[in-house]
VOGU-3710 file (C-alpha; in Angstrom, 3 decimals, decimal comma):
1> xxxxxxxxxx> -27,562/13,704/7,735  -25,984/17,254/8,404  -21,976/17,023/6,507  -20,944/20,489/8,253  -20,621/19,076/11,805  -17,719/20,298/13,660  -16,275/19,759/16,894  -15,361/23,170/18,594  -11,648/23,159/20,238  -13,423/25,858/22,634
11> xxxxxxxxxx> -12,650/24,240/26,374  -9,568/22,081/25,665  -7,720/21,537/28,664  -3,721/22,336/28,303  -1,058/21,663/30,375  2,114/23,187/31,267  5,221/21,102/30,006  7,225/22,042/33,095  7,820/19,283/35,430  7,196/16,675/32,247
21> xxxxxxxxxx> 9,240/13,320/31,687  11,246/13,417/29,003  12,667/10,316/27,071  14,742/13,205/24,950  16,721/15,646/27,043  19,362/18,201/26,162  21,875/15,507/28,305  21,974/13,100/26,291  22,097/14,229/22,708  24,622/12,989/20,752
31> xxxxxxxxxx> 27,347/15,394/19,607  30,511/14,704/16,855  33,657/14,359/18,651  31,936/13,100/21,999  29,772/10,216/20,442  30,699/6,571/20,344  30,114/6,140/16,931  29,077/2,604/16,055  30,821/0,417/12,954  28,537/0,662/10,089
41> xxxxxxxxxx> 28,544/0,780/6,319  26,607/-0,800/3,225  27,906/-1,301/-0,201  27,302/2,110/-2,118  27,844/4,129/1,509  31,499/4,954/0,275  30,215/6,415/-3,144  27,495/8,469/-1,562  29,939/10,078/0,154  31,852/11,013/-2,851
51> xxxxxxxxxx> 29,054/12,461/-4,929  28,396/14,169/-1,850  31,319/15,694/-1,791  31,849/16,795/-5,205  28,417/18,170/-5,366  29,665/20,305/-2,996  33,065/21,217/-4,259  30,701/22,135/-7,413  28,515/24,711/-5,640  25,868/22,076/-5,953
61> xxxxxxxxxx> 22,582/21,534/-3,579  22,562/18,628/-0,992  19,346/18,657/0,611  19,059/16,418/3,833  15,231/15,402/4,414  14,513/13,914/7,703  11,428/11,876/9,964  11,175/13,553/13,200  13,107/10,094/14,628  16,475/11,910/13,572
71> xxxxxxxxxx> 15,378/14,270/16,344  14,468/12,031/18,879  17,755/10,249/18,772  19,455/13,228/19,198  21,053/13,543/16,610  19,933/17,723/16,387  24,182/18,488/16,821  24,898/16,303/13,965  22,476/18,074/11,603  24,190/21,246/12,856
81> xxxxxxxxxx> 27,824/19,928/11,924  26,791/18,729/8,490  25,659/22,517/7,538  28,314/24,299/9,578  30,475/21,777/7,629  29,315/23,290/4,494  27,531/19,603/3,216  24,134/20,088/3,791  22,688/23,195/1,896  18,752/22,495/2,775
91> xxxxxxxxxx> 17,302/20,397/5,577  13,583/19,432/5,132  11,176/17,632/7,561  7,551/17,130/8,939  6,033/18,883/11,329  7,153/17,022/14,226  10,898/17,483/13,626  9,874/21,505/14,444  8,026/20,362/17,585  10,449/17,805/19,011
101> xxxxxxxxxx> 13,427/20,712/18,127  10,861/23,521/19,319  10,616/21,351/22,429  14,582/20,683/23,380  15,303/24,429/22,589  13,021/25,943/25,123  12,350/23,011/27,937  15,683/20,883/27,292  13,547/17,697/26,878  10,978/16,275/24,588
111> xxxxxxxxxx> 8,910/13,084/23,921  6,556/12,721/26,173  5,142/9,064/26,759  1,888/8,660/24,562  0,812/5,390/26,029  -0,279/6,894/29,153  -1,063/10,259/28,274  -3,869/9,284/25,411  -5,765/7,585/27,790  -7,227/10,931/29,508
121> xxxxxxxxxx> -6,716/13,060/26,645  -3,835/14,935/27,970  -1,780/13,549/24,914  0,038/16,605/23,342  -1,498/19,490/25,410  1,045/21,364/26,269  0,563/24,921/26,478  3,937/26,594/25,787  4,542/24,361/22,822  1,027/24,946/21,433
131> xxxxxxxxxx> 0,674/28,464/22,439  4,304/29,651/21,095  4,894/27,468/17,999  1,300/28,688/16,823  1,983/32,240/18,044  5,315/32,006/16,086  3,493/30,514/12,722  0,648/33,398/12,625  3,205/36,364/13,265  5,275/35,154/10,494
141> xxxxxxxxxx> 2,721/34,231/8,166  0,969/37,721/8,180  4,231/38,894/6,952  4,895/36,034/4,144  7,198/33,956/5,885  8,035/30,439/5,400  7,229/27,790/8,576  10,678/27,267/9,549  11,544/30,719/9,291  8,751/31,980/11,401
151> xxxxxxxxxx> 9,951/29,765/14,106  13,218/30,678/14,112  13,103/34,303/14,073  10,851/33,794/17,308  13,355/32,168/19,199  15,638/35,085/18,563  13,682/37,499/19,481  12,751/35,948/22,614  16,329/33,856/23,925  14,973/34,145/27,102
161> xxxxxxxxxx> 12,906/31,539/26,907  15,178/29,448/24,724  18,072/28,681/26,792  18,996/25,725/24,625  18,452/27,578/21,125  22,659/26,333/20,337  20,991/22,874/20,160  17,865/23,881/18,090  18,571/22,764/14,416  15,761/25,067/12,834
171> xxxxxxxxxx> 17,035/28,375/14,548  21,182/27,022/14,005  20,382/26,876/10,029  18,476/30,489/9,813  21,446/31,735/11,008  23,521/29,946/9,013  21,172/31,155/6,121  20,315/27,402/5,115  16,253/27,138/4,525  14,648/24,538/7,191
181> xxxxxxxxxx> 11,500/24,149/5,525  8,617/21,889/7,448  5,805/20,220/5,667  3,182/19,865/7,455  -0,425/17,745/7,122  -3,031/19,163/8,892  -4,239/17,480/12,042  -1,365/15,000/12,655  1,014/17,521/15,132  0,242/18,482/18,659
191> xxxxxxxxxx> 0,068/22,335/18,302  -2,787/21,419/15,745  -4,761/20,739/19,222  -4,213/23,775/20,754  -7,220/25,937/21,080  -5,019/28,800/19,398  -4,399/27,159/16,294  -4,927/29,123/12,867  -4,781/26,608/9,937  -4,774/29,063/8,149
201> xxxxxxxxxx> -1,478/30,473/9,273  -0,305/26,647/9,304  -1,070/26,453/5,716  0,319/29,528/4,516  3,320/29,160/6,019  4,045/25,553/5,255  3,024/26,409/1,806  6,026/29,010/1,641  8,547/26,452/2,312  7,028/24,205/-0,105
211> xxxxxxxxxx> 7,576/26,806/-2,917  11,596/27,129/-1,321  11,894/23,421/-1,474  11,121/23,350/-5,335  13,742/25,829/-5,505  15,925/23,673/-4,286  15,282/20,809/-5,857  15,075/22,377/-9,549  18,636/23,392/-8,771  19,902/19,542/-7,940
221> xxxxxxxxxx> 21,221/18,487/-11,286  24,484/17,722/-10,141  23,662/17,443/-6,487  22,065/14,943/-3,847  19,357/14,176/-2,247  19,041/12,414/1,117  15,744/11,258/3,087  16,395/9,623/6,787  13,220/8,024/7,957  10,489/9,533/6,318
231> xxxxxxxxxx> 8,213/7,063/5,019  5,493/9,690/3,548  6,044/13,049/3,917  9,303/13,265/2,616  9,035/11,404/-0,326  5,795/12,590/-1,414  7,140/16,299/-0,976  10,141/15,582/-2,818  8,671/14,160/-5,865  6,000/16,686/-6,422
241> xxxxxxxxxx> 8,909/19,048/-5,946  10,842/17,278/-8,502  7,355/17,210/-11,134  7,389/20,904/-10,517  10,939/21,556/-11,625  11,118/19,139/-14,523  7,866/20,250/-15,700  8,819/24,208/-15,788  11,739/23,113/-17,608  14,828/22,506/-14,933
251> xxxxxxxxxx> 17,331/20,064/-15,418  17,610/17,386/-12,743  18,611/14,551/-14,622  21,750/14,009/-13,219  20,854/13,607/-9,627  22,174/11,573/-6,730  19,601/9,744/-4,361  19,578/7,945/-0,912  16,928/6,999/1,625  18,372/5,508/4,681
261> xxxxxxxxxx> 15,679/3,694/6,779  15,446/0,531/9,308  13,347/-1,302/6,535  15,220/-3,863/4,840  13,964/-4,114/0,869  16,480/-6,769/-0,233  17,158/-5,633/-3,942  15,463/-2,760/-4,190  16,418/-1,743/-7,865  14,370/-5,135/-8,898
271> xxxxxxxxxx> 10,851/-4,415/-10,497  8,312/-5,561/-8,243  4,364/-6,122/-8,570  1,690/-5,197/-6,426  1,240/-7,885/-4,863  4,840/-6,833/-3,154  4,353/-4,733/0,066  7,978/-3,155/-1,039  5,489/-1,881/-3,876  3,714/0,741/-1,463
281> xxxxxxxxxx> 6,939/1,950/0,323  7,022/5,560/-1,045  10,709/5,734/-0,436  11,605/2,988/-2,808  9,777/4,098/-5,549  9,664/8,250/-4,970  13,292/8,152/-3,828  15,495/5,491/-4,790  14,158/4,726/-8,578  11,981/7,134/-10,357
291> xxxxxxxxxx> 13,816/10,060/-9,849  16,688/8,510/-11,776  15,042/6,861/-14,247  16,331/8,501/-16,846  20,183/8,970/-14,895  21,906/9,474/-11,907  21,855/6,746/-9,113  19,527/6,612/-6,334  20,523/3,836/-2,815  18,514/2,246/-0,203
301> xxxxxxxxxx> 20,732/2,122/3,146  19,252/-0,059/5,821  20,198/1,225/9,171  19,283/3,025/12,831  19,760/6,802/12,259  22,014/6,469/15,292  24,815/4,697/13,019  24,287/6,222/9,548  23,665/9,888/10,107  27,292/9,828/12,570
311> xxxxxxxxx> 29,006/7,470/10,191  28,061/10,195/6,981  29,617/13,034/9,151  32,397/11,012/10,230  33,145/10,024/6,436  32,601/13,186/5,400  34,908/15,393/7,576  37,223/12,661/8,156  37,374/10,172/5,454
//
């Protein structure tokens, strides 16, 4: 059997997004101050929120890790508030919170409907998002820059075609000199179909953000760490992160931790077996208890991002 088949990307048919349905648009994002903001709040909500704060009156990190969902609520102005706000000192995601924010900055809309599209292969074929995202990745990684970075310095550089850039979270914390690092896995993002793609470039510039991320999280004693709807990525980033730091000698002992997700794991401080399904939900273990095995607190919030993410502004800025 010959093991070094590929399948060349030579011939893929792309699309132009122009004209596309959107179930995202620019419209209907939700922004503080204009959003009905629904009741919610969990036992241990009201302390977060406190350690929160004093991290920050400390000078401490508070680094916000995200599932591209937080995106396609619309929540983008929210993430923007919480580090104009001075709260949120790193934001982290996968690669399809850049695309979905890539998306909304240049076309005003994003998620396309997947049902319909995978049946003739025209799933994620978009030309402008595949041609500039991966465009935007190889510039920046030929000159040692980080994912997020690379992305955002393109949209400056070209606000022409980003008429929505005040919306985009990635380019709104570059300015704001916050690091939006993405962590990517190869093959599971659209502009990984594109026939331009250099995984290479997606590599090397994911792995730059990676190294920023341990920065910030061998600086957390003393500060928080939140993850909103990331079942994998984000937990598995943040506890190799967190190996890294403790194992070159950082202290992050005293840490706060919170995953917030729709998943409902009854008492999730309770040792469980494996013969729990609880057992193999990253979050519970990577997040909420290992990390602070040995101090600090870590939650589970059950909630849609819709409620929690507006409710922690709200409580922070107003409460």
């Amino acid at each position: 059997m010959d093991t070094k088949r590929e399948l060349s990307f030579e011939g893929i048919k792309t699309y132009s997004a122009r004209g596309r349905v959107n179930l995202v648009t620019i419209e209907n994002l939700k922004r503080p101050g204009k959003y009905s903001v629904p009741e919610w709040n969990q036992e241990g909500f009201d302390e977060l929120v406190s350690r929160i704060k004093q991290a920050r009156s400390g000078g401490q990190q508070v680094i916000l890790s995200m599932g591209a969902h937080v995106i396609k609520c619309g929540l983008g102005p929210y993430l923007i508030a919480l580090m104009r706000e001075g709260y949120v000192t790193h934001l982290a995601g996968n690669g399809a919170c850049s695309i979905h924010d890539f998306e909304l900055a240049y076309l005003g809309g994003t998620s396309e409907d997947v049902p319909t599209a995978i049946e003739d292969g025209s799933f994620g074929m978009w030309e402008e998002t595949g041609a500039w995202m991966n465009e935007a990745i190889q510039m920046g990684a030929k000159e040692g820059m980080g994912y997020g970075e690379a992305l955002a310095r393109y949209v400056d550089e070209r606000p022409e075609r980003f008429p929505y850039r005040d919306d985009c979270v990635f380019y709104q914390a570059w300015k704001m000199g916050i690091p939006a690092t993405y962590h990517i896995t190869m093959g599971t993002d659209i502009i990984h179909q594109h026939p331009s793609v250099d995984f290479g470039a997606l590599g090397a510039a994911s792995g730059v953000d990676f190294h920023r991320m341990c920065w910030s999280v061998a600086h957390l004693d003393g500060g928080v760490y939140m993850n909103f709807g990331s079942a994998v990525t984000g937990p598995e980033v943040f506890l190799k992160a967190l190996s890294i730091s403790r194992n070159l000698g950082y202290d992050t002992f005293r840490i706060t931790t919170a995953n917030f997700d729709l998943i409902d794991l009854g008492d999730f401080r309770r040792r469980i077996g494996y013969d729990d399904p609880h057992y193999y939900y990253r979050p519970r273990k990577n997040i909420v208890n290992r990390p602070v095995s040995r101090g600090g607190m870590g939650w589970h919030f059950v909630g849609d991002h819709q409620a929690t993410i507006p409710n922690l502004y709200e409580k922070l800025t107003r409460g």
